[in-house]
C-alpha positions as a Markdown table, in Angstrom:
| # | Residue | x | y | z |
|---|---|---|---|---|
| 1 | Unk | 88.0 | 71.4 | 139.0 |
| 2 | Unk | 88.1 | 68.6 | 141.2 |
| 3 | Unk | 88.8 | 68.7 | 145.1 |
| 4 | Unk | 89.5 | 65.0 | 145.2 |
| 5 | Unk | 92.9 | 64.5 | 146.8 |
| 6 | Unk | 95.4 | 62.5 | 145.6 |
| 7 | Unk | 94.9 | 59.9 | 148.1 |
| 8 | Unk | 91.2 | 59.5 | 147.9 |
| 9 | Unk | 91.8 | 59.1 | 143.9 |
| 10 | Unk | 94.5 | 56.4 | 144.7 |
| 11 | Unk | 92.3 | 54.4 | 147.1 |
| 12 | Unk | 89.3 | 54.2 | 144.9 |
| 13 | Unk | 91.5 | 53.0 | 142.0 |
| 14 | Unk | 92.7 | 50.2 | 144.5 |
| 15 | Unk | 88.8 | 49.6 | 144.9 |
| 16 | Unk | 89.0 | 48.3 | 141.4 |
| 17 | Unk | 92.1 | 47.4 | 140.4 |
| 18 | Unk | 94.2 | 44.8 | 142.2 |
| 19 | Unk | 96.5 | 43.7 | 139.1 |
| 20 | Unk | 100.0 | 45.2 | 139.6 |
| 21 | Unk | 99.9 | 45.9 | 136.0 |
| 22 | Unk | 97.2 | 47.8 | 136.0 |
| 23 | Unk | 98.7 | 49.8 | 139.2 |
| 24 | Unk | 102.1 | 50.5 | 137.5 |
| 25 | Unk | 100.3 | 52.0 | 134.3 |
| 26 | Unk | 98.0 | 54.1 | 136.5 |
| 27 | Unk | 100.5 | 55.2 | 138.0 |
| 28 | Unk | 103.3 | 56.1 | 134.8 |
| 29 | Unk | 100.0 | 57.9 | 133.7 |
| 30 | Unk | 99.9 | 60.0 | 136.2 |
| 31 | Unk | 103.9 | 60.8 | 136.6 |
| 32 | Unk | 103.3 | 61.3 | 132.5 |
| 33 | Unk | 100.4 | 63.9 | 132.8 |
| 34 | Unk | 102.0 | 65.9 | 135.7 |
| 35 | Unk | 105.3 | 65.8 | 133.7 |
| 36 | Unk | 103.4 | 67.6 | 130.9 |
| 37 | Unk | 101.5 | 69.8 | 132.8 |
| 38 | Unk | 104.1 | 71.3 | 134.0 |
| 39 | Unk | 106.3 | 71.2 | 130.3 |
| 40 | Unk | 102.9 | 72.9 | 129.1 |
| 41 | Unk | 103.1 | 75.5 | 131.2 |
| 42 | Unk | 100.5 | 74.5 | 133.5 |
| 43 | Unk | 102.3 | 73.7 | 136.9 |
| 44 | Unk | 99.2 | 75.1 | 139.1 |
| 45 | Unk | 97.0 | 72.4 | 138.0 |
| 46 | Unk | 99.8 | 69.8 | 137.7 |
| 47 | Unk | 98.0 | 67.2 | 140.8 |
| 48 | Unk | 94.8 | 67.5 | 139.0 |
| 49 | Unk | 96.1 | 66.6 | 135.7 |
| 50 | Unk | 97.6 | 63.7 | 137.6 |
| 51 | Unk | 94.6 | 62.2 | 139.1 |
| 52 | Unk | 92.8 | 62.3 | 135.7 |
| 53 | Unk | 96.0 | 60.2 | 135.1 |
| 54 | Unk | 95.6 | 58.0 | 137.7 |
| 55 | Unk | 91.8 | 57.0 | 137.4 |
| 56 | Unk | 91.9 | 57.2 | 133.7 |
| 57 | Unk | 91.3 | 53.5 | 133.5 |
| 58 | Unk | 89.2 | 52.8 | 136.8 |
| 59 | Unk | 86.8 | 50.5 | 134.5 |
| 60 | Unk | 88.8 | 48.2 | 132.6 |
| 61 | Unk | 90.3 | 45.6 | 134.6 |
| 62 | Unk | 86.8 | 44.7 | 136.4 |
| 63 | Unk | 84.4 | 46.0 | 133.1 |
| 64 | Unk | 86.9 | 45.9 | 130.1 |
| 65 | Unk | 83.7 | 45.1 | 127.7 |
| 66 | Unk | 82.7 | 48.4 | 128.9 |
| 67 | Unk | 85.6 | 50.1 | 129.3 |
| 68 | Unk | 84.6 | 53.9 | 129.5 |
| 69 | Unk | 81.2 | 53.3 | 129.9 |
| 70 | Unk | 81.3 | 51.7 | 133.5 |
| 71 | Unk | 84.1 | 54.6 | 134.5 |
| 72 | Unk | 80.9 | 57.4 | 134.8 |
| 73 | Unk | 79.5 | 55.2 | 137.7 |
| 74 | Unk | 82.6 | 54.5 | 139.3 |
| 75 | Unk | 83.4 | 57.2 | 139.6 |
| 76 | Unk | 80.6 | 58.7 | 140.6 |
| 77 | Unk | 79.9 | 56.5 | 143.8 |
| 78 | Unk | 83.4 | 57.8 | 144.8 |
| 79 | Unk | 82.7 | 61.5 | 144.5 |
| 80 | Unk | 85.0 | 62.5 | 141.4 |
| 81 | Unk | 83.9 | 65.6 | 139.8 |
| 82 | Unk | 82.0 | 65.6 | 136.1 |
| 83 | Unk | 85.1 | 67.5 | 134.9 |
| 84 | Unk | 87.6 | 64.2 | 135.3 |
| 85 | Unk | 84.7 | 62.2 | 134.6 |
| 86 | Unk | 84.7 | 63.8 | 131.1 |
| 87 | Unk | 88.5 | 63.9 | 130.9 |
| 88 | Unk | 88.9 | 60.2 | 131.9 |
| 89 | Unk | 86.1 | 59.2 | 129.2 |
| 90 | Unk | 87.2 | 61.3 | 126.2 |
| 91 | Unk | 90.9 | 59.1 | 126.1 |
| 92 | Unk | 88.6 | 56.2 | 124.1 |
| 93 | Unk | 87.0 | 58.6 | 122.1 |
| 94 | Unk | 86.5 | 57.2 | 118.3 |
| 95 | Unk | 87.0 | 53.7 | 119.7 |
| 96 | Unk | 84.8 | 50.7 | 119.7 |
| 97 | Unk | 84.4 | 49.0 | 122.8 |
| 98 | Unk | 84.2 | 45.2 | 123.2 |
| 99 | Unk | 80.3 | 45.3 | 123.8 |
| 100 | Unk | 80.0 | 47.1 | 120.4 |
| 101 | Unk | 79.2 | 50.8 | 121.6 |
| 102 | Unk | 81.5 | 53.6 | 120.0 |
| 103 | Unk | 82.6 | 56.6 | 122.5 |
| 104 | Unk | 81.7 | 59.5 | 121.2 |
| 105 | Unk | 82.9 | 62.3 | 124.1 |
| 106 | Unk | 85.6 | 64.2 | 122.3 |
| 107 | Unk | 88.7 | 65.7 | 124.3 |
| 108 | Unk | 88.5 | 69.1 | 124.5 |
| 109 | Unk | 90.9 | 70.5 | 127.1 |
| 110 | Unk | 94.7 | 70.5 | 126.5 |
| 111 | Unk | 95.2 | 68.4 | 129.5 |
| 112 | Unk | 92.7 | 65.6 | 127.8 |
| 113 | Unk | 94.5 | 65.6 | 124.2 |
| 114 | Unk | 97.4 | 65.2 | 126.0 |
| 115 | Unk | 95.6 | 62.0 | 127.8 |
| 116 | Unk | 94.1 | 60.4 | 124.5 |
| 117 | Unk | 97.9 | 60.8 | 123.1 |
| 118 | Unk | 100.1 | 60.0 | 125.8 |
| 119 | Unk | 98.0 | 56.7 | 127.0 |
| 120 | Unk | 98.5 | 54.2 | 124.6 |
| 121 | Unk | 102.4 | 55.5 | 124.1 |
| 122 | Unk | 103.4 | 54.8 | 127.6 |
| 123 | Unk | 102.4 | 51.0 | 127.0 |
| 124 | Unk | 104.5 | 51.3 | 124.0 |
| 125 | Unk | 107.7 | 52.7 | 125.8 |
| 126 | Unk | 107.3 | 50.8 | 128.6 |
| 127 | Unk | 107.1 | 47.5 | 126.2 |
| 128 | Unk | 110.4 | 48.8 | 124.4 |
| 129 | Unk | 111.7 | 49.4 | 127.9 |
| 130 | Unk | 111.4 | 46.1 | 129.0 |
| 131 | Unk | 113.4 | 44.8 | 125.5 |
| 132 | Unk | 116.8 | 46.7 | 127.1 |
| 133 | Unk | 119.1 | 44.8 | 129.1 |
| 134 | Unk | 118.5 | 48.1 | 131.4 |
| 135 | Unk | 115.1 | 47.3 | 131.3 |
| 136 | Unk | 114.9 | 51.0 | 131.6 |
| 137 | Unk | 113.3 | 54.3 | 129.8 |
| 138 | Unk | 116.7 | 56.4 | 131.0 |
| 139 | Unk | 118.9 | 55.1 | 129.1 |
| 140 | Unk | 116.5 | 54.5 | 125.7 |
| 141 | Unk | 117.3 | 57.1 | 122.3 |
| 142 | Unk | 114.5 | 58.2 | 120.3 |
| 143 | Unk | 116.0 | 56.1 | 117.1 |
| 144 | Unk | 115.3 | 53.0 | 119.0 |
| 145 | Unk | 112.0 | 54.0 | 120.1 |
| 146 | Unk | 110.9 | 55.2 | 116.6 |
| 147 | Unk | 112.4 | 51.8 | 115.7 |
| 148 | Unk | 110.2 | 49.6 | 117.7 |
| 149 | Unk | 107.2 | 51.8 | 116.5 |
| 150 | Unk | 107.1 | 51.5 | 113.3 |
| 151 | Unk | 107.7 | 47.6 | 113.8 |
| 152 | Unk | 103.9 | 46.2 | 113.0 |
| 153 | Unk | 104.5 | 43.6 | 115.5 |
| 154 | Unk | 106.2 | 44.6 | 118.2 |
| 155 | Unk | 103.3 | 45.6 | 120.9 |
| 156 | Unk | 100.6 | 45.3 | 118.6 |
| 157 | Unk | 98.3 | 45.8 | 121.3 |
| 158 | Unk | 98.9 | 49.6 | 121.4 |
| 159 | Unk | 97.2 | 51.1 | 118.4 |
| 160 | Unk | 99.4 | 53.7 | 116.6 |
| 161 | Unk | 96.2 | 54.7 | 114.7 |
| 162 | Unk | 95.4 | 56.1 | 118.4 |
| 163 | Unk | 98.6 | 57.5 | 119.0 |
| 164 | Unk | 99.2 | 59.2 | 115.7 |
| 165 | Unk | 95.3 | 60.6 | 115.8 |
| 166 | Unk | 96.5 | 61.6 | 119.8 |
| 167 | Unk | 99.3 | 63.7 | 117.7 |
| 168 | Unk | 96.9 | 65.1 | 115.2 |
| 169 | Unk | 94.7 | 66.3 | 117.9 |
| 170 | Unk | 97.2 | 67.9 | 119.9 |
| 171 | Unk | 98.3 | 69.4 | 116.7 |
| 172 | Unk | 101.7 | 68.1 | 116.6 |
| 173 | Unk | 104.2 | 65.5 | 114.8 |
| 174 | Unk | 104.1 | 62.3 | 115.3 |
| 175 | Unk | 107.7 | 63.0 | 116.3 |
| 176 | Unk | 107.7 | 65.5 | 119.3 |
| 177 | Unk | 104.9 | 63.5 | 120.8 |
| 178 | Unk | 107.3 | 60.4 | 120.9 |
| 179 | Unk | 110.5 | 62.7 | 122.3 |
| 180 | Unk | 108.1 | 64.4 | 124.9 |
| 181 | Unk | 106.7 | 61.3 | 126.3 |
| 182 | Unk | 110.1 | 59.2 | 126.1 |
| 183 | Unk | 111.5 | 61.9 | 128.0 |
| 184 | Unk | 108.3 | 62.3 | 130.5 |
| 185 | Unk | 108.8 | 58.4 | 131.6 |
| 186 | Unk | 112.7 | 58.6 | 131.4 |
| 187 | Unk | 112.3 | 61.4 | 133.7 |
| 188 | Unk | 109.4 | 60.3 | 135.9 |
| 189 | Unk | 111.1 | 56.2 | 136.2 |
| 190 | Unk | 112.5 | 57.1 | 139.7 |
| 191 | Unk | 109.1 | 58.0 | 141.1 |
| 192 | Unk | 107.1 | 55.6 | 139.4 |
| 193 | Unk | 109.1 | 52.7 | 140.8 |
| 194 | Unk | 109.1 | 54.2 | 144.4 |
| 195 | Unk | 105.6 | 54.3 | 144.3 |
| 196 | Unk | 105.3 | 50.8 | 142.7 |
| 197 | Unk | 107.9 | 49.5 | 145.6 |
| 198 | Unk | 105.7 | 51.3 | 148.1 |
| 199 | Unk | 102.5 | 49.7 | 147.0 |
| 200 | Unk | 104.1 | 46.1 | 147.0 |
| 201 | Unk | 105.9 | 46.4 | 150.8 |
| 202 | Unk | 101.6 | 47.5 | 151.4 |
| 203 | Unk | 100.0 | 44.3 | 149.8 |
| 204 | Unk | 102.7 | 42.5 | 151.5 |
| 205 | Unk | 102.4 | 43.9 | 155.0 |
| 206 | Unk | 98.3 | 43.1 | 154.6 |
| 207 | Unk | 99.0 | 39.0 | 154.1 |
């Protein structure tokens, strides 16, 4: 397992992503992952499922033609173990890549199902979120979230072919994986937005 701290794995994601965007979904990753390490029964290792959270997506706003493919390297150069190196590849598994290549490395630990499931949800959620006059998770029912999911056109950007395979993987319905990661973000928000508000008063502070 990796002995990269939390705030190492933070500032090398800076390194390569300055869009606030991409910060706030790193980060809701993370808060996600930690959340179900610890439902899963895996508290002890509930930082290190969090940094594979957090750098899941080192790649794609510099190299998204080569998202996945560029991560390895990255990562590398900033000292990340091979085990999140493999973690953070395997969520594109099955998926082709702008530049044409199809990842092949297949999750294989709990903690990287969970990844390959959960990603591509929390963009979904969020995008629901951001529908409410709340323009929160907290306060968001399942019915409404099943709602917006099966609605083609609403965040077509976040493949439910990848969600539902995500499910399939982890072995469960389609259904608990929506409940467990609505309740993940509703119960991580708090966090995620200090963070986020943290991170903001920085960039500010540096102009």
């Amino acid at each position: 397992m990796s002995d990269i701290s939390r705030e190492k794995a933070f500032a090398l994601l800076k390194k390569y992503n300055q869009d606030p965007f991409h910060i706030q979904h790193a980060l809701t990753v993370e808060a996600v992952m930690k959340w179900y390490a610890r439902e899963l029964g895996y508290g002890a290792e509930e930082e290190y499922w969090g940094i594979v959270g957090l750098l899941h997506d080192i790649d794609f706003e510099l190299y998204p033609t080569e998202h996945c493919l560029k991560a390895p390297e990255l990562l590398r150069e900033g000292g990340v173990s091979e085990d999140i190196i493999h973690a953070v590849v395997s969520h594109g598994y099955g998926i082709t890549v702008e530049c044409g290549k199809t990842l092949d490395v297949e999750p294989v630990q709990e903690m990287e199902k969970v990844l390959f499931a959960a990603d591509e949800l929390t963009g979904l959620i969020w995008a629901a979120a951001l529908m409410r006059p709340s323009k929160s998770t907290k306060d968001m029912e399942l019915k409404s979230l099943k709602k917006k999911y099966k609605s083609k056109g609403f965040a077509a950007g976040c493949s439910r072919e990848v969600i539902e395979r995500g499910a399939e993987q982890l072995g469960w319905p389609l259904e608990k994986l929506l409940t467990m990661t609505l309740q993940a973000m509703a119960d991580s928000e708090d966090e995620i937005n200090r963070e986020l508000e943290a991170e903001t008063a920085q960039l500010y502070a540096k102009r």
